[in-house]
N, C-alpha and C positions, 0 to 999 in steps of 0.2 A: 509255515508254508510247506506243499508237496512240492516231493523233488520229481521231476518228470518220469513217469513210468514207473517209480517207485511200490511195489505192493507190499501188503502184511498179514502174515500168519494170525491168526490170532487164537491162543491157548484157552479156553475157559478155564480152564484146569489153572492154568497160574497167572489168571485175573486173581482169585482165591490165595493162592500160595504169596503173590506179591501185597496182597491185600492195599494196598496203596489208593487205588484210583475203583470206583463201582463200575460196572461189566459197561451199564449205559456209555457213559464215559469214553471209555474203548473202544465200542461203537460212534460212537458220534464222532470222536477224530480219526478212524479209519476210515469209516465211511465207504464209500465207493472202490478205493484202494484193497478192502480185504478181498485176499485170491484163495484164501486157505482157511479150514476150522478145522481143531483139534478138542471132540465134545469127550465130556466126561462130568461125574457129578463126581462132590469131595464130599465129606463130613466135616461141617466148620464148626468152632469153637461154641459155646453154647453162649448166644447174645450177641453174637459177632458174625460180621463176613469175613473174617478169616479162616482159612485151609487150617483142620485139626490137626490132619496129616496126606500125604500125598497117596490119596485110596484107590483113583482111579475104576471111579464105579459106573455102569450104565446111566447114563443123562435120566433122572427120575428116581433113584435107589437113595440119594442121598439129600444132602442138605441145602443146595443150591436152590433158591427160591422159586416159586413157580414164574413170578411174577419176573424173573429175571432171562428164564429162557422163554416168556411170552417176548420181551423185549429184543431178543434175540430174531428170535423167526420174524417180528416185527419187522426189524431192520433189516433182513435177508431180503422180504420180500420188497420194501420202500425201494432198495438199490439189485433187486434183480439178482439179487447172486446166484451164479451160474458155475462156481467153483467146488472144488473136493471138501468132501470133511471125511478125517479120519477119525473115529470112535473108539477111541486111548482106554480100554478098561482090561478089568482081570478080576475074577479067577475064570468067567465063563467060555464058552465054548462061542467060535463065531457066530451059527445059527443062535444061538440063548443072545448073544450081543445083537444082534438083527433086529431079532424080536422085540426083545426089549424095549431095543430103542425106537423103533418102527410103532411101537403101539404108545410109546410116552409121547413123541411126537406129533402124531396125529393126534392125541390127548390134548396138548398144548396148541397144536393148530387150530381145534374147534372150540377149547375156552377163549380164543384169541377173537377168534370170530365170534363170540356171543356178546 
């Protein structure tokens, strides 16, 4: 059960690192409650959803399945989300992080919609 008012961050980044539970998953019992994302793609183990190492790459440069940020944006738009994300990577430059992510995005928004 939700405790009243209660909200949660939710990492994609160490959905991957914790390997435990699939991103859906995550989604589905925060639900409504998420107020926050921290995107980021990892490089995962080769056969595995687990984090190879903590890479912190643009949403789209790495291994994170396509099929799992369609799931994502899925769920954003089902509950409305109307909260911040902040876009956790490195080595690039803010505008290169912009872009990037700006154009993998809308990438993922119109395979979403086809």
């Amino acid at each position: 059960d939700a405790v009243e008012g209660l909200t949660a961050c939710l990492d994609v980044g160490h959905v991957y690192a914790a390997h435990d539970h699939p991103l859906q998953e995550y989604l589905d019992r925060i639900g409504d409650r998420l107020a926050h994302l921290h995107l980021q793609d990892l490089y995962l183990v080769p056969g595995s959803r687990r984090a190879k190492e903590d890479s912190h790459r643009t949403p789209g440069q790495c291994d994170i399945p396509l099929s799992d940020w369609q799931e994502l944006l899925s769920t954003l738009n089902r509950i409305d989300y109307q909260g911040f994300a902040v876009i956790e990577v490195r080595p690039f430059t803010m505008l290169e992080i912009a872009a990037q992510t700006s154009d993998f995005l809308d990438s993922v928004r119109y395979e979403t919609l086809i």
